[in-house]
VMD Tcl script that draws the C-alpha trace (Angstrom):
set ca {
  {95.08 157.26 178.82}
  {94.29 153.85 178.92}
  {94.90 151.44 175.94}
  {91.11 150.38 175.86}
  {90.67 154.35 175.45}
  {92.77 155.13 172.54}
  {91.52 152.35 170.26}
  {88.11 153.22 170.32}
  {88.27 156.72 169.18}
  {91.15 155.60 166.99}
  {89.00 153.12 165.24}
  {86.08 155.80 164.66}
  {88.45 157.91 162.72}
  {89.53 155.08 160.54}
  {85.41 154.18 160.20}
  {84.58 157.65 159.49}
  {87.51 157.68 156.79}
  {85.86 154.08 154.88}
  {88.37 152.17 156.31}
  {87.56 148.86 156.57}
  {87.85 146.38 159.54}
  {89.12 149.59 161.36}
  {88.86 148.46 165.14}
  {91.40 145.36 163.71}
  {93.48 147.81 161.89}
  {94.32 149.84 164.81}
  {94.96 147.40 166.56}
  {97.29 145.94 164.87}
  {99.16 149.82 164.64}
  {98.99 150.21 168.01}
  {100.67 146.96 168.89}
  {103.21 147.59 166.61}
  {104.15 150.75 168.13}
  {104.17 148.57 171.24}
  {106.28 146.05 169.59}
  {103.84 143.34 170.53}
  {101.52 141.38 169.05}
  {97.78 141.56 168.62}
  {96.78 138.71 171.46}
  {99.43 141.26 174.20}
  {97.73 143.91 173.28}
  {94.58 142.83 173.93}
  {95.68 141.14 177.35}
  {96.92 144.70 178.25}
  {93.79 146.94 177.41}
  {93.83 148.56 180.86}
  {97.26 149.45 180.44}
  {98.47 153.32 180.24}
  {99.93 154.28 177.40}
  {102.64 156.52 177.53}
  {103.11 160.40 175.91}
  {105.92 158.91 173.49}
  {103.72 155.92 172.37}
  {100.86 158.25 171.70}
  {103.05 160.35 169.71}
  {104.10 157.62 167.49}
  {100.82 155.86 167.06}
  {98.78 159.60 165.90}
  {101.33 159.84 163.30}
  {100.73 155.83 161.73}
  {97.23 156.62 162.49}
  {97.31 159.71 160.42}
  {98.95 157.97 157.70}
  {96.72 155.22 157.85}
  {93.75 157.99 157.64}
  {95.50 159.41 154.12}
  {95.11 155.78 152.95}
  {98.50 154.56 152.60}
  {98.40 150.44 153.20}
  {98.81 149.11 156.47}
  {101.41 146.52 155.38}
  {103.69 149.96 154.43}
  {103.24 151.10 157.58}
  {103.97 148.46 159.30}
  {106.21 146.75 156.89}
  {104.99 143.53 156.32}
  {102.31 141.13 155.47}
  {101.61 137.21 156.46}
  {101.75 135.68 153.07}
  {101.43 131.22 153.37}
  {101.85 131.53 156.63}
  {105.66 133.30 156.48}
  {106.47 136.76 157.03}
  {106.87 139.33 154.26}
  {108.25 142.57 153.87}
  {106.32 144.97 152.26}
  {107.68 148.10 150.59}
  {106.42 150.69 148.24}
  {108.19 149.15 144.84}
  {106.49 145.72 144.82}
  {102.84 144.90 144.82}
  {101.56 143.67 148.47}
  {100.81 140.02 148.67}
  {96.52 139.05 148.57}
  {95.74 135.68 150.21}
  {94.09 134.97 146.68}
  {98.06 134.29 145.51}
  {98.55 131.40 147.96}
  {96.72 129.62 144.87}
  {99.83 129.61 143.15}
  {101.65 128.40 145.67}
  {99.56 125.50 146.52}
  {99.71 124.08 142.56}
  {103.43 124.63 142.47}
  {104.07 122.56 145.70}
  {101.12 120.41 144.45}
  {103.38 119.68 141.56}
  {106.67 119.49 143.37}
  {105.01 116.64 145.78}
  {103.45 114.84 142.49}
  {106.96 114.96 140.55}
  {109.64 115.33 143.27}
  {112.84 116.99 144.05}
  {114.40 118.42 140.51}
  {111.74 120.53 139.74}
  {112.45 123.18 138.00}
  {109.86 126.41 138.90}
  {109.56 130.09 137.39}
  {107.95 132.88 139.15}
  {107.51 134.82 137.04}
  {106.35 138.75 137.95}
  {107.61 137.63 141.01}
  {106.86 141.47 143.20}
  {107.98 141.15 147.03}
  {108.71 137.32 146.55}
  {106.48 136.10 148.02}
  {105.59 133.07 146.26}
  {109.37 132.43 145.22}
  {110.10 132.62 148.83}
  {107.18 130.14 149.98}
  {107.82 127.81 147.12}
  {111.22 127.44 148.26}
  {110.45 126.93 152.27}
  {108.10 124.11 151.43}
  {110.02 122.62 148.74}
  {113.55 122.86 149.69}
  {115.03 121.05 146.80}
  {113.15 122.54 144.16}
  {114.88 124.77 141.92}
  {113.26 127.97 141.65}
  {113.70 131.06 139.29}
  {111.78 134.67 140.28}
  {111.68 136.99 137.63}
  {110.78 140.97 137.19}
  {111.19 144.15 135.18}
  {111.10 145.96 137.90}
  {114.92 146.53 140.05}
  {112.84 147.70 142.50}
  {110.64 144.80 143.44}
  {113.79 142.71 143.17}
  {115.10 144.32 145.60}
  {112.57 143.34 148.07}
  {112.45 139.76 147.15}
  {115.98 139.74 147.56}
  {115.45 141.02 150.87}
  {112.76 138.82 151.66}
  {114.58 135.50 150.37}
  {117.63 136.64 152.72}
  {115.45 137.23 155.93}
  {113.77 134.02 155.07}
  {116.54 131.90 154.62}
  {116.20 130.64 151.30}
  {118.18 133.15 149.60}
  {120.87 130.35 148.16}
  {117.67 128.42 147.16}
  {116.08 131.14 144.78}
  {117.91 132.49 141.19}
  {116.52 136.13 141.25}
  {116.95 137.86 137.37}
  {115.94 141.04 135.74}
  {113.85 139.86 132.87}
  {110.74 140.88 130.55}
  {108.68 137.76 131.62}
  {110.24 134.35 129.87}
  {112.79 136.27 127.60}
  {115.88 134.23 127.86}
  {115.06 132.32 131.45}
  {115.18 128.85 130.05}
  {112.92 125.71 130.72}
  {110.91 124.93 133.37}
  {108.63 122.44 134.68}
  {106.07 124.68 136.48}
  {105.68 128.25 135.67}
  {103.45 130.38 138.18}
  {102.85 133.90 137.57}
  {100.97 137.04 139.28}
  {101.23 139.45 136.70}
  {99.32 142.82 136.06}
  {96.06 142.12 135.14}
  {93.89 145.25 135.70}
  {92.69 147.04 132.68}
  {93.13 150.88 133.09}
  {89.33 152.10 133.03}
  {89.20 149.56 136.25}
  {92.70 151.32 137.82}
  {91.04 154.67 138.20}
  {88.33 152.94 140.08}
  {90.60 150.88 142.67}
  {90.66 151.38 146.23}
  {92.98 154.83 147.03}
  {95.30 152.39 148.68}
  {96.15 150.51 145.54}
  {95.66 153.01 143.18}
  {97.69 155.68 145.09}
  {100.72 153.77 147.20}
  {100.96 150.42 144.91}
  {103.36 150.35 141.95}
  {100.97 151.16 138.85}
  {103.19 148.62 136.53}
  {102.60 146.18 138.93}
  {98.57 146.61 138.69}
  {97.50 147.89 134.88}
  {97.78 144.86 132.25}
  {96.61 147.18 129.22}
  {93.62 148.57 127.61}
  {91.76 145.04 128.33}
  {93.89 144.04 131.44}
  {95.00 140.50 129.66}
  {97.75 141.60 127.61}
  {100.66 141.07 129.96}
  {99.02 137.66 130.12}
  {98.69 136.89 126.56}
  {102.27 138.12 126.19}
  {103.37 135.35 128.59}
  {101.45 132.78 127.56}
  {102.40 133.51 123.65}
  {106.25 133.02 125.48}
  {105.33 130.48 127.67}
  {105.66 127.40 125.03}
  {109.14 127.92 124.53}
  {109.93 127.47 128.17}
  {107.59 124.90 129.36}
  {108.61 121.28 129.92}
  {106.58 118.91 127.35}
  {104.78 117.72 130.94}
  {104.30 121.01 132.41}
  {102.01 123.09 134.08}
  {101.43 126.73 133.78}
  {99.25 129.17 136.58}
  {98.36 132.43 136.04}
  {96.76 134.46 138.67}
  {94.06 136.46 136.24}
  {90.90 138.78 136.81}
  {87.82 137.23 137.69}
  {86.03 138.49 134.08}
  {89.30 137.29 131.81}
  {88.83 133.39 131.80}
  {86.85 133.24 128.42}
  {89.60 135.40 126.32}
  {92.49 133.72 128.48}
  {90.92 130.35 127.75}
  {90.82 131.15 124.04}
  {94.28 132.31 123.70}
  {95.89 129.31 125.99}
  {94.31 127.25 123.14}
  {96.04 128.63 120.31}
  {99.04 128.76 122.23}
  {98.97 125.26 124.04}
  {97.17 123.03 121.30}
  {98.57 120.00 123.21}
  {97.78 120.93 126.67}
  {94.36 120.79 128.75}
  {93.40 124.64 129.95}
  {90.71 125.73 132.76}
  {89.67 128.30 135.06}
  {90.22 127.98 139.03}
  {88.09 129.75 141.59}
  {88.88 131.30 144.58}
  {87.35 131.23 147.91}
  {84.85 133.63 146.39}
  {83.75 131.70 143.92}
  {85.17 133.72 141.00}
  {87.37 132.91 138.28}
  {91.25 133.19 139.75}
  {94.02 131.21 138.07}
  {94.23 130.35 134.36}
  {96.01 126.55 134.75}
  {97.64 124.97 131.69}
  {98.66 121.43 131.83}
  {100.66 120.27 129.10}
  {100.48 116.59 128.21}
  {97.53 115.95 129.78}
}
mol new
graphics top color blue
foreach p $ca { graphics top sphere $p radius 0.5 }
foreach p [lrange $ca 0 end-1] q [lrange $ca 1 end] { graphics top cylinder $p $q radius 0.2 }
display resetview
């Protein structure tokens, strides 16, 4: 069989299973199996494909029909443009989060090298680890509950490169992690009526604490930002990844929290509410 034959049938089951983008999806399995890329893979279509690469590629497929992510299949997940690894344990990195990233280094390019920048909820790493290849000379600090997660990051720093350049800790958000002069954080933020309704990929495979933020879905939030004055420079600027219905009671409780500092909502790409930003000092 040729390659141009098994992706179309391939792609029906994923389409008949609600999969979305399914032709890209097995694509991208079946070059992985390959060990190629995409753009080889679609150079080769009229290539054979072997008994022992057919083997492989019904069993991702099959997993990929039962729902499970395609960055756990395959491992990993472009994130800013770098390479993550993805593992059950930490949350898989959304292009949404590249927000974060983009006011941190927006910060580090406005205030220079000594900054001093929290992750905090900080998952596979993925913004730590992004922070840190763009701004080499910041200092950055990721944070989690979770052993598991930091594990990955850890991981993900080292295969990166920027492993000596990133102070992982176990830590309940801002408990006892100091002062710093940005603080970005991509914390749990669905409420748990809106959990049972997620996608089966997220609500089955992806690590529950990582997803529900309470009754409401803003109280991991509210926790950090009723921290976050303790630990943020007189100057500094605060980003919180949030969901897209939260800005109003997020608003109102970076007020009382922050009554020096200017607060707003961010959009994203979609045009809905993203990232709660406080700016201390004006």
């Amino acid at each position: 069989m040729r390659i141009a034959e098994l992706l179309h049938p391939s792609a029906s089951r994923l389409t008949a299973a609600s999969i979305d983008d399914a032709r890209l999806e097995t694509e991208v399995l079946l070059a992985y199996v390959l060990g190629i890329d995409r753009a080889h893979l679609l150079a080769r279509l009229a290539d054979q494909v072997d008994a022992d690469t057919h083997v492989q590629f019904d069993a991702l497929l099959a997993r990929r029909l039962a729902h499970e992510p395609l960055a756990y299949i395959t491992g990993h997940r472009e994130f800013y443009g770098i390479d993550i690894a993805c593992r059950p344990g930490a949350l898989i990195p959304r292009p949404e989060t590249e927000m974060l990233v983009e006011i941190a280094l927006d910060e580090f390019r406005r205030h220079g090298d000594a900054l001093r920048i929290a992750d905090v909820g900080t998952g596979s790493g993925a913004i730590a680890v992004a922070i840190a290849v763009h701004a080499p000379r910041a200092r950055v600090t990721a944070i989690d509950a979770s052993d598991a997660a930091l594990t990955v990051a850890c991981d993900n720093a080292a295969r990166v490169g920027v492993a000596d350049r990133i102070d992982l800790r176990t830590g309940d958000l801002l408990e006892d992690a100091g002062v710093f002069d940005v603080i970005v954080a991509n914390l749990p933020y669905v409420s748990a009526a809106e959990w049972q309704e997620l996608q089966p990929e997220i609500r089955d495979h992806e690590p529950r604490e990582a997803l529900i933020g309470g009754p409401a879905g803003t109280e991991v939030i509210e926790r950090l930002l009723r921290q976050a004055p303790a630990h943020l420079e007189a100057a500094g600027v605060l980003a919180a990844e949030m969901g897209y219905a939260h800005g109003a009671r997020l608003l109102e409780v970076a007020s009382a929290c922050f009554p020096d500092a200017e607060a707003c909502v961010i959009k994203d790409l979609a045009g809905l509410d993203r990232v709660l930003l406080v700016r201390r000092g004006g």
